[in-house]
N, C-alpha and C positions, 0 to 999 in steps of 0.2 A: 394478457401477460406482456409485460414490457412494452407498453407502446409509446416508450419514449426509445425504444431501441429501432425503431420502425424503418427509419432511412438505412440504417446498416442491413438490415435483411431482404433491403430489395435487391431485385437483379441488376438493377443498373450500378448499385454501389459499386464504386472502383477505387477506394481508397484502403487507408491504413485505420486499425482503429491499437491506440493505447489503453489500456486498461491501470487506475489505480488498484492498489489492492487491501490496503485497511480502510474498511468503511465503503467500500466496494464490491470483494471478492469477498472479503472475512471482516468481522466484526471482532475489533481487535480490545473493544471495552472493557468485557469480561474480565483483561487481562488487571486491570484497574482494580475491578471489584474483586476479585481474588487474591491481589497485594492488600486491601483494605480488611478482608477479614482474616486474611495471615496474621496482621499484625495488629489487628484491633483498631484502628484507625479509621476516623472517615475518608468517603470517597473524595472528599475536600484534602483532606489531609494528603493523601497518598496524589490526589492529579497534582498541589501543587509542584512535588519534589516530580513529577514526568513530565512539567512544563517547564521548567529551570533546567532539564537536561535531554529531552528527549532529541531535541536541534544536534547537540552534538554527539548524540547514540544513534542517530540515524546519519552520522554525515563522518561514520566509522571513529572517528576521535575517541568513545569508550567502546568498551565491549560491551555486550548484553552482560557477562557476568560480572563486569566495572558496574554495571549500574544497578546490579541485584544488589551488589555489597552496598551503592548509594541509599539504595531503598534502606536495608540495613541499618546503615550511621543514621541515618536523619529520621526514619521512624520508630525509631530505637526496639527494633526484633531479628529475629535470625532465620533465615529460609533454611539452617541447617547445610544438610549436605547437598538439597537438591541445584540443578541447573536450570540459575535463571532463566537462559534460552528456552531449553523444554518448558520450565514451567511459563513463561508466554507466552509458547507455540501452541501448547495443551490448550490454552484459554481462549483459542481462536475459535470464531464461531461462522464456520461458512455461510456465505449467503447463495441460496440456490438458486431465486431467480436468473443471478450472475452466471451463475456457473452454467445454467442451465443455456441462457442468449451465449457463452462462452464457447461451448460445444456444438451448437447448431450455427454458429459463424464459422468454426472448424468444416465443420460439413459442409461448409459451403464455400471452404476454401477461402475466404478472405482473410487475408494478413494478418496480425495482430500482434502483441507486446504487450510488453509490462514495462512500466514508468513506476518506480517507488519511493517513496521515503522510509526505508528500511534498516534495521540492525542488520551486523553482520553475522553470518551465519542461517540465521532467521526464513532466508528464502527457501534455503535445500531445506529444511527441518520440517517447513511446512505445505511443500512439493509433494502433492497427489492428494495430500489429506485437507486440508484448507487453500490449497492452491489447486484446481484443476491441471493437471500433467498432459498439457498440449502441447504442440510444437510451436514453440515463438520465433517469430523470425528474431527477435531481439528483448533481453531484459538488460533493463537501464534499473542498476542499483543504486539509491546513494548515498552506502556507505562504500561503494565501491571507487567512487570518485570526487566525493566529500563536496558533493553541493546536493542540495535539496530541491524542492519546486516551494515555490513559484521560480527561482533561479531562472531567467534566458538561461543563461549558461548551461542549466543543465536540459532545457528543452533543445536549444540548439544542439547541443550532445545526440541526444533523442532523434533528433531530425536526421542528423546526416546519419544514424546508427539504419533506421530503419528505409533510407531511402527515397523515402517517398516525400515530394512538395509538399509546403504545406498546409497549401487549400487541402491538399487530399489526407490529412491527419485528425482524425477527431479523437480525442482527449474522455475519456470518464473520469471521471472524481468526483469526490462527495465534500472538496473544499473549496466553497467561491472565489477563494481567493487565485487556489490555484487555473482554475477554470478562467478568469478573467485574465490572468499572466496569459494563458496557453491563446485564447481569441485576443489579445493583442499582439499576442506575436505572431497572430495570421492563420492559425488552427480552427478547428471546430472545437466544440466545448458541450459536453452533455453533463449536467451534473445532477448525478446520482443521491439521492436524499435518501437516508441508512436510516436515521433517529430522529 
């Protein structure tokens, strides 16, 4: 189980570890495939219009229900009365391994955070149920502060948030790109392969 998790669960670990959490903690795809048979549309169809804006749904500029109604105009269908938000919270699909290295780091006391590229609202919606309900020393939103990763800026945020130097910071995500931001800016870097 997780033996790319292995350095964190020794005894000697003494650092921080960040956790991403789409495509890490939850498998946020679903959420895709659910807009695509709402509306009849391919999965082609529907990721282009969540590449063309998800940058600025995650960097709080729309709302989740800004960008239900986006889905809406450019796919030409109607979610109706429901909320976008629940309905992409609903769509989230935990990943247990995570969760599971998540809680047995808990027990073991080692530090830990959330580092996101997230909508707003989105995090508490999905808090206990696709997000594990631990105690974080720090979550770094961002749509809270309207930068994204690979952003420095928003890792530096990160750094002084959680304290800790940062040799002692290792990074999961499941985007190389971000992973390669985070180890030049002098971090560890574990990345998590979801699909």
């Amino acid at each position: 189980m997780y033996d790319w998790a292995t350095p964190l669960l020794s005894k000697d670990f003494d650092g921080f570890v960040y956790f991403d959490l789409g495509g890490v903690v939850f498998d946020w795809h679903w959420g895709l495939e659910n807009v695509a048979k709402l509306a009849n549309k391919t999965l082609a169809e529907v990721k282009e219009v969540f590449l063309k804006h998800d940058n600025d749904a995650c960097k709080g500029l729309i709302s989740p229900q800004e960008f239900g109604k986006i889905y809406e105009k450019e796919l030409s269908f109607t979610f109706g009365d429901a909320d976008f938000s629940l309905f992409w919270v609903n769509s989230f699909s935990p990943i247990q391994e995570t969760h599971r290295l998540m809680h047995e780091l808990a027990l073991k006391n080692v530090p830990m955070g959330i580092i996101t590229n997230i909508y707003r609202g989105t995090y508490e919606k999905a808090l206990g149920k696709s997000i594990p309900n631990l105690k974080y020393k720090t979550v770094i939103k961002s749509c809270d502060c309207g930068l994204i990763k690979p952003d420095p800026k928003f890792l530096e945020l990160a750094e002084k948030a959680c304290g800790f130097e940062k040799s002692k910071i290792t990074l999961i995500d499941d985007n190389q790109d971000n992973i390669t931001a985070a180890t030049n800016f002098g971090w560890n870097g574990i990345l998590f392969e979801t699909r």
